[in-house]
FITI-791091 format. One line per field, with one value per residue (C-alpha): residue in one letter; x, y, z; residue number from 1. Coordinates in Angstrom, 2 decimals. Each point is the difference from the previous one (the first is absolute). Last residue first. Layout:
resn A  ... $
c1 X  ... $
c2 Y  ... $
c3 Z  ... $
resi NUM  ... $
# end
This chain:
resn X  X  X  X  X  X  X  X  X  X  X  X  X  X  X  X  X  X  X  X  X  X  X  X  X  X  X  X  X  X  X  X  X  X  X  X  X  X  X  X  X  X  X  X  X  X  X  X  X  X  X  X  X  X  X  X  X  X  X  X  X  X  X  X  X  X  X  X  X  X  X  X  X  X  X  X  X  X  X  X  X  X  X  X  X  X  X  X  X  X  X  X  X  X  X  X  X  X  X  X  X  X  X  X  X  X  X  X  X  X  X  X  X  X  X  X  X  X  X  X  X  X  X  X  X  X  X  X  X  X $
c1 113.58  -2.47  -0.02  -1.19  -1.94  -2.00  0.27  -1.59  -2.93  -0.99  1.09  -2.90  -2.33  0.13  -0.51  -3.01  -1.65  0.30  -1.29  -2.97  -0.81  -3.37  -2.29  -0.31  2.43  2.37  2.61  1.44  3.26  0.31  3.10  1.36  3.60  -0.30  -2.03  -1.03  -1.05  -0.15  -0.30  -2.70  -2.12  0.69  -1.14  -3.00  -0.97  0.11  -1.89  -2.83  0.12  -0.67  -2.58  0.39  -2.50  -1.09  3.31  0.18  3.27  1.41  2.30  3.42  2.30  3.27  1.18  4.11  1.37  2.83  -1.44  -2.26  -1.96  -2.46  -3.69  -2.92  -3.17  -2.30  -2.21  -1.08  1.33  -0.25  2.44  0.61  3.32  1.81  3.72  2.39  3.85  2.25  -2.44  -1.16  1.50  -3.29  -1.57  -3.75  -0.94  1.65  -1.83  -3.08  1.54  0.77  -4.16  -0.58  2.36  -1.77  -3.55  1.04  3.06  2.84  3.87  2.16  3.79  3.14  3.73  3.17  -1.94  2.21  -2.10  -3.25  -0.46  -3.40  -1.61  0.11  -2.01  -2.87  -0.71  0.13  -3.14  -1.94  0.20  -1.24  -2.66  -1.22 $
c2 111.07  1.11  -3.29  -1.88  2.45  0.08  -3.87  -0.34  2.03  -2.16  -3.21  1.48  1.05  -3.13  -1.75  1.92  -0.44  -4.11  0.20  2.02  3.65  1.06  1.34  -2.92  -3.22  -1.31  2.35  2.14  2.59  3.42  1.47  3.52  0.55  2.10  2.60  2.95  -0.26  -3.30  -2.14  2.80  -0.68  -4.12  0.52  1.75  -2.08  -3.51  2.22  0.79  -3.63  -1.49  2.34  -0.39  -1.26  -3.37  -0.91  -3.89  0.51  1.83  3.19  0.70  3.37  0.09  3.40  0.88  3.24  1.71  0.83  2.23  1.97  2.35  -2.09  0.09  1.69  -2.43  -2.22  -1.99  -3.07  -2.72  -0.98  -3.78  0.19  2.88  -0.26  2.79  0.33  2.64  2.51  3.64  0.45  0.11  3.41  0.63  -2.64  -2.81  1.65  -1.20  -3.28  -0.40  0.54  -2.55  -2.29  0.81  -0.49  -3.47  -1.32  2.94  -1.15  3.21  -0.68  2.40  -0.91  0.95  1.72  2.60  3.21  -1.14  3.54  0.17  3.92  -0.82  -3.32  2.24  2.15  -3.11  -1.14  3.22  0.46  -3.87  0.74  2.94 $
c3 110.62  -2.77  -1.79  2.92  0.76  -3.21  0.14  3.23  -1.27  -2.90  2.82  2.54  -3.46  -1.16  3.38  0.59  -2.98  -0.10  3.91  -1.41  0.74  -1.03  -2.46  -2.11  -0.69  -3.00  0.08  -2.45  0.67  -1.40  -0.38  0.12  -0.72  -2.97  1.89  -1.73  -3.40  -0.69  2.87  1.01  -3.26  0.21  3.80  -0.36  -3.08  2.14  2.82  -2.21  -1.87  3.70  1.05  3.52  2.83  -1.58  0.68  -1.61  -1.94  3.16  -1.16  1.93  -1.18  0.62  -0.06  -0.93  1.03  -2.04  -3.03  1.38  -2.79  1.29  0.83  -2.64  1.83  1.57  -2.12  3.56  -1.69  3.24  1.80  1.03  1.99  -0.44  0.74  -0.12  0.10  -0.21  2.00  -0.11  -3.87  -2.06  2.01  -1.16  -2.22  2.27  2.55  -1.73  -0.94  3.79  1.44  -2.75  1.59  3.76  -2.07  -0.76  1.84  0.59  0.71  -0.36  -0.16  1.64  -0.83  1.86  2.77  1.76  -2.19  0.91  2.84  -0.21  -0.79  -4.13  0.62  2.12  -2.86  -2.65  2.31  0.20  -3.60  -1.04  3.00  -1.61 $
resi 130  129  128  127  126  125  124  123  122  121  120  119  118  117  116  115  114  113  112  111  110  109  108  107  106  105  104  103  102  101  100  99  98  97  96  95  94  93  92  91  90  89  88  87  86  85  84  83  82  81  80  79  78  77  76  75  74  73  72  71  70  69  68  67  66  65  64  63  62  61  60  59  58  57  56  55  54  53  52  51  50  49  48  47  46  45  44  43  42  41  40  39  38  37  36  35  34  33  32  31  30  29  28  27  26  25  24  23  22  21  20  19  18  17  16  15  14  13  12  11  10  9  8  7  6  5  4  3  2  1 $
# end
């Protein structure tokens, strides 16, 4: 319901002046964005998901368009790491070509190494964008 509720509210906002939109979730707000990923693949151009977790949601439509970065910590004791590292070869694949998946060395947070990838991963889809 709230995956419903929330694309319901998206159509009534009035995005259309925003050059480029990008959702940011960290663990259970980046799985909230896979599952609307599975219901509507063309809400933003960008998306980051920091330390999902494989909730075996429905396969997403093809988007070939948006790129995801996805963030996994080595040490996350939170998310199954091969889960997510199938995930994203599967959606890579066969819906999103521009999805990445980036490896750090910490658990189920954000480190200063994480958080400068993902600033300059970010800059550069602006960058390119402008």
């Amino acid at each position: 319901m709230c995956l419903s509720a929330f694309l319901d509210f998206w159509q009534d906002l009035e995005i259309q002046s925003y050059q480029q939109i990008t959702f940011v979730g960290f663990s259970n707000g980046a799985n909230f964005i896979m599952g609307l990923l599975t219901k509507q693949s063309n809400l933003a151009d960008n998306y980051i998901l920091l330390h999902p977790s494989d909730l075996e949601y429905a396969f997403p439509m093809e988007n070939s368009r948006a790129e995801i970065l996805f963030t996994l910590g080595q040490n996350d004791q939170l998310v199954d790491q091969v889960a997510l590292e199938n995930l994203v070869d599967d959606w890579q694949a066969l819906a999103f070509p521009k999805a990445n998946l980036a490896r750090f060395d910490k658990g189920h947070f954000l480190s200063q190494d994480e958080l400068i990838y993902v600033r300059n991963w970010y800059q550069e889809r602006i960058n390119e964008k402008a």
